[in-house]
Each structure stands twice: as structure tokens, then as C-alpha cells.
N, C-alpha and C positions, 0 to 999 in steps of 0.2 A: 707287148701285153695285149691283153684280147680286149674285144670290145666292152664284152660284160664286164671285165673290171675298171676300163676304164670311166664306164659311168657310175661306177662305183665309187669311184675315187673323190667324184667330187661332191657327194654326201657329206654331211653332216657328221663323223662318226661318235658311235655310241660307244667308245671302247677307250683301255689306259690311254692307246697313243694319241687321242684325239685327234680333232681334224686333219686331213689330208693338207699338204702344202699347197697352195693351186701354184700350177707349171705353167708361163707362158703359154701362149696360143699360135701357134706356126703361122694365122691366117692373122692375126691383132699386129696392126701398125706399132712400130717404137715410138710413139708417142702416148702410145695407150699405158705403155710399160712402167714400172718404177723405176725412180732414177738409179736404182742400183741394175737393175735388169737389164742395161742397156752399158755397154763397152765407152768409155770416153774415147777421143777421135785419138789414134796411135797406138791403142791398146788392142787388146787380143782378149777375147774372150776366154775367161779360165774354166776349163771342165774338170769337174772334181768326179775321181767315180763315188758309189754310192757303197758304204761300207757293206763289208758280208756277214748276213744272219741267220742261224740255225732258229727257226719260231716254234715253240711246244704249244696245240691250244688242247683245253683241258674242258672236253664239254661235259660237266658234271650231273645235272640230270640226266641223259642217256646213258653217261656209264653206270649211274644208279640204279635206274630204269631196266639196264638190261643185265646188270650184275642180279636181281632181283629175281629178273626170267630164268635165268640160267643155272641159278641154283634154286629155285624152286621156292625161296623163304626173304622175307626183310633180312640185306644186308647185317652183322655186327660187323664191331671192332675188330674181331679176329678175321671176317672174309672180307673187310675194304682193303683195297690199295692201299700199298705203303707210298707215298711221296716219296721219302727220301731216297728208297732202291730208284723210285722213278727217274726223279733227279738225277742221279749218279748216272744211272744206264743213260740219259739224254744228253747228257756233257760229255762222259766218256763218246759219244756217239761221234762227237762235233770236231773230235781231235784235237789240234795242237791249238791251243788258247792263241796263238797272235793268227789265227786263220782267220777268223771273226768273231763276230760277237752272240752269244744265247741269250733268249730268252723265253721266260715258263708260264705261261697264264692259265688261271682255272675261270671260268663261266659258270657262275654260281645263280639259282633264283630262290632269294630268301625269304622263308612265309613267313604270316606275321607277327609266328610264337619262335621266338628264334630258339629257344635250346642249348643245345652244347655246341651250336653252330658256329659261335666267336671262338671260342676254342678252337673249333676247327681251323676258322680263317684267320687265327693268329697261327698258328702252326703251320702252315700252307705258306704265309710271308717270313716263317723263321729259316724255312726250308728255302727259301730264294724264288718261291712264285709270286706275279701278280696274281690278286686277285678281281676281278670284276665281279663285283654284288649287284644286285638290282631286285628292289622288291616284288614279291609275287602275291599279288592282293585279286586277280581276278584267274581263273583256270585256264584261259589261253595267256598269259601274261607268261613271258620268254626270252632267252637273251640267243635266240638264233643268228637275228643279223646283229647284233654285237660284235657276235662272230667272224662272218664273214667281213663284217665293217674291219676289224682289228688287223686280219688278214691281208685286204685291201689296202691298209693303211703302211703297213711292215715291207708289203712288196712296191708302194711306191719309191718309200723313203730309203729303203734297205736292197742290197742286191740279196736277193729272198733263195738261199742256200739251197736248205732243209725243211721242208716242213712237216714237223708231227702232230697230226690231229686224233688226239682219242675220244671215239664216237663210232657210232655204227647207225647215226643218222644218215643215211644217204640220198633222202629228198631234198636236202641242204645243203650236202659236199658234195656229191658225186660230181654235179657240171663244172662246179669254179675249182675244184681240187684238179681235178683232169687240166682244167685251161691253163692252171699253173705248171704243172707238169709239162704240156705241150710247151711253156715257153721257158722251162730249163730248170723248173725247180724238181729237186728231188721229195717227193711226195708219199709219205708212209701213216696210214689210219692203222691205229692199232684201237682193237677192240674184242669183243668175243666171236669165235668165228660161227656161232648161231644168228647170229642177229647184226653181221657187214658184207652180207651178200654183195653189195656195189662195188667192195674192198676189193674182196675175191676173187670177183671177176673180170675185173678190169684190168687191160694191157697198161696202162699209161700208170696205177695206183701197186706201190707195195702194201702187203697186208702181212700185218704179226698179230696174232695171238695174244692179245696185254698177259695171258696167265705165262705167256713165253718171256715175256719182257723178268732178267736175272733177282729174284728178293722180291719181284712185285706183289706175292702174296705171303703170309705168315706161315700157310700150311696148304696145300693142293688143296683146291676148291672141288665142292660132291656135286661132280659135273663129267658126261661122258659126251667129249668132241667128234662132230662124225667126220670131222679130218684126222681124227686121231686113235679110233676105234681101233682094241685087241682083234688078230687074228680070227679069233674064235667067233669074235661077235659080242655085245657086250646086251642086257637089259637096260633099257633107259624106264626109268620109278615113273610113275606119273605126278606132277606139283601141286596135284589139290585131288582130293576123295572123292571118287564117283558118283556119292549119294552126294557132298556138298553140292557139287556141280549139277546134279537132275534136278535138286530143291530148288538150286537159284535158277536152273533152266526153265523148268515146271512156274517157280514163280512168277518171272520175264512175260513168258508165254499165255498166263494167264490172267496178269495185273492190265 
């Protein structure tokens, strides 16, 4: 494992699996050791390997964020992701159940008028996700390194399979998503392809389309892919009125 995550690892983590295990020290005397840590005299050290796991993480501001951009209007209930197709396509992914183990987490920041949000996150845990909440009481207030903390945590404890990250933050994944990739995980961001340029273009990162992912929307999203443009050519609408935009410009410019 690389460096970056190994000091990673020995963080505090803010995420379900909590804390890292701390791993002996190659350079700490056996006397520093727990008395379990240490072989009684005629025994043989037992290595156990580290189970196999498919990890889903679910960064749910940015997909909101940029489900928003991409069609042009606040999310409804008809253009959010289904979970449940999600689910299915992620398990189906992971093959034969005695390969290893999955598991689904969504990264949630909850403001302080929650809404139909427990709804949400009761249904999110019906469907077999964790979830991580965390309140959002101030505007930079974020569960990024939850994130990557969770991550960390999954690749120490777990021989780390598969991993799928949906987001199209790439100031935050691109480096440690690469570094797992370079040490054998298989690595796939799925998001919109407007807004995962990092996804895209990177040799080491698979990138899908979440609208390609099988059920994951209710009905084709009023959205024109430039990986995916007609022939012909297609018109992309503009997402906000001319005059709106010169008013608030005009206004900007002159307040």
C-alpha cells in the first residue's frame, strides 16, 4: 500500500468501520508488543489472509450537485437514482457470493431542517446500504475525508477487491483512487460524464456513465452526453434565461 494511505490508516476514522487496527511496527521490540502479538516459544506464527471485499461509496452531495448541473433543474423523485437498480447492478457485479464479501455506503450531510430526509435514510438501510450522516450546520461543513477515511479503513482490514466510487469529485479521489488501483484494486467512479473529467481520463480509473448503470433512472434524463452525441449533432438548451443571468451579472458587477 502507498504511503498516502498508510498514514492514513492510522487516523482516527470518521466513518461506519471506525478506527483502523493499529498493525505492529517491523522496527518495535517484542516486548513492546501485546502478549497476544507475540508467538509463545515452539509455536509458529499464524497468518490469516484478509477476507475479500467489493466496497460501494456513495458520495451523495456531488451526485446531487451534479445531477442538478446536468439537467439543468433541482433534482425530483422521478430524476433521482433508484438504489435499488443500484444495488442489484453492484452485487450482480461482485459475482459468485462465497468470492467475498460487499458492502454499500452512502455519505450523506444533513442540514438542520431534515425533511423527507429520514425517509430517505430509512429506505437507503432497507435496501442494504450503510449509511454515514453527519450534520451540516456550517457551509464548508462536509463528509469528504469520512470518505476517504472509510476507504482507508476497508483496504486495511479487507483485501480491497473492487472498488466503486460514485462522484465526479476528482480534487478528492483522483490521487488515493489511482494509488489503490496501482496496488491491485480494481477501481471504477461512476458519475456523469460532464462533470468526471479525472474518471475519463485516467489509464489506472474505469469510468461509467451512472445513467448507463441498468434501472438506475426511472426514465432518460433531458440531458445531451458529448460522449454520446447523434450523428447529426445534437442542440444543448441553455439552464438558466439570458436576461436572468445579465440581471444577476449586471447586479454582481455593480453591488
Amino acid at each position: 500500500m502507498t504511503d498516502r494511505l498508510v498514514r492514513r490508516r492510522v487516523r482516527r476514522a470518521s466513518a461506519p468501520a471506525g478506527p483502523p487496527r493499529v498493525e505492529p511496527d517491523a522496527d518495535r521490540p517484542d516486548d513492546d508488543l501485546p502478549d497476544d502479538a507475540v508467538p509463545a516459544a515452539g509455536q509458529t506464527a499464524e497468518v490469516t489472509e484478509s477476507p475479500a471485499l467489493d466496497l460501494l461509496i456513495w458520495d451523495a452531495p456531488n451526485i446531487d450537485m451534479t445531477l442538478s448541473t446536468v439537467i439543468g433543474a433541482r433534482p425530483t423523485a422521478e430524476t433521482r437514482p433508484r438504489f435499488d437498480a443500484i444495488a442489484a447492478w453492484f452485487v450482480e457485479g461482485a459475482g459468485d457470493p462465497d468470492a467475498g464479501e460487499v458492502e454499500a455506503c452512502v455519505f450523506a450531510n444533513i442540514p438542520p431542517v431534515v425533511g423527507t430526509l429520514q425517509r430517505w435514510v430509512e429506505a437507503l438501510r432497507s435496501f442494504g446500504f450503510a449509511v454515514f450522516a453527519r450534520p451540516k450546520s456550517q457551509p464548508d461543513d462536509d463528509i469528504d475525508q469520512a470518505m476517504l477515511d472509510h476507504i482507508a479503513v476497508r483496504a486495511h482490514s479487507h483485501r480491497l477487491r473492487r472498488l466503486v466510487v460514485f462522484s465526479g469529485d476528482g480534487r478528492n479521489f483522483a490521487e488515493p483512487l489511482e494509488e489503490l488501483a496501482r496496488a491491485g484494486t480494481h477501481v471504477t467512479v461512476v458519475a456523469f460524464s460532464e462533470v468526471a473529467g479525472y474518471a475519463i481520463s485516467s489509464d489506472l480509473l474505469e469510468f461509467i456513465d451512472i445513467e448507463d448503470v441498468p434501472g438506475a433512472f426511472a426514465a432518460p434524463l433531458d440531458r445531451v452526453r458529448l460522449d454520446n452525441l447523434p450523428p447529426d449533432g445534437a442542440w444543448l438548451r441553455p439552464t438558466r434565461s439570458l436576461r436572468e443571468f445579465v440581471s444577476s451579472f449586471t447586479a454582481r458587477r455593480s453591488g
